[in-house]
C-alpha positions, 0 to 999 in steps of 0.5 A: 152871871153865876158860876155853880159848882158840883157841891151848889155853890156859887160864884159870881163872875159877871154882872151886867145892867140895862136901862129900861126902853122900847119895845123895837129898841135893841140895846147894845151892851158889851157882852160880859166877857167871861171864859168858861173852862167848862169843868165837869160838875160846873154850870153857868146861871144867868139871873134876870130881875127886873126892877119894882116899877109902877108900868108894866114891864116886859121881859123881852130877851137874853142873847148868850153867845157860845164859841167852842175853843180848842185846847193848846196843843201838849209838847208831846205827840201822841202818834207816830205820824202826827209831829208837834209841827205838825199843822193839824197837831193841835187838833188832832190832839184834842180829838184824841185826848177827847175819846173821839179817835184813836187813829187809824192803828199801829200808834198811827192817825193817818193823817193823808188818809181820806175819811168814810161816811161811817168814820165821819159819824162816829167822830161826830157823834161822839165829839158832839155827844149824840144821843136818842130816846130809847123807847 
């Protein structure tokens, strides 16, 4: 696995190697491990070879598994309402330090208050970064 940056240049950051089996084998391999920080301009690559055989060989499949995680909360609230202790502080946090909301007003979120419909899709198209074709 490489790592690109916004100028092209490259890193590895994980290498991992398979034998050659069946065609109803699924191998199981310890995944590589590595924690992408998701950098603005950074990109991950995954480059497949297979090695010179005199069979014919087939490339079957790569699994890429993605978990979100959440960043550790500041040491500082941002509303009013919301303390550091808090249960949701971290989470708020980051849906603020995201762009996804500003709370509800006056430097509250409103953390009790129920959600609309409407509210609901704005925070989730923004935290998702929903989009259309224009025609």
């Amino acid at each position: 696995m490489l790592r690109r940056n916004k100028f092209g240049g490259l890193l590895v950051v994980g290498n991992l190697d398979s034998t050659v089996h069946d065609w109803n084998t699924d191998i199981n391999v310890s995944p590589i491990g590595y924690l992408w920080r998701g950098i603005a301009g950074e990109g991950l690559i995954m480059h497949v070879q297979q090695v010179a055989s005199p069979n014919y060989q087939f490339f079957g499949w790569v699994e890429v598994w993605w978990r979100r995680s959440v960043s550790p909360a500041p040491g500082f609230q941002s509303f009013n309402d919301v303390s550091t202790s808090h249960p949701f502080f971290q989470f708020i946090e980051a849906l603020a330090a995201s762009g996804i909301t500003g709370g509800c007003g006056s430097g509250n979120y409103c953390p009790e208050n129920p959600v609309t419909r409407g509210q609901m899709a704005v925070f989730l198209a923004k935290a998702l970064g929903l989009h259309w074709a224009s025609n």
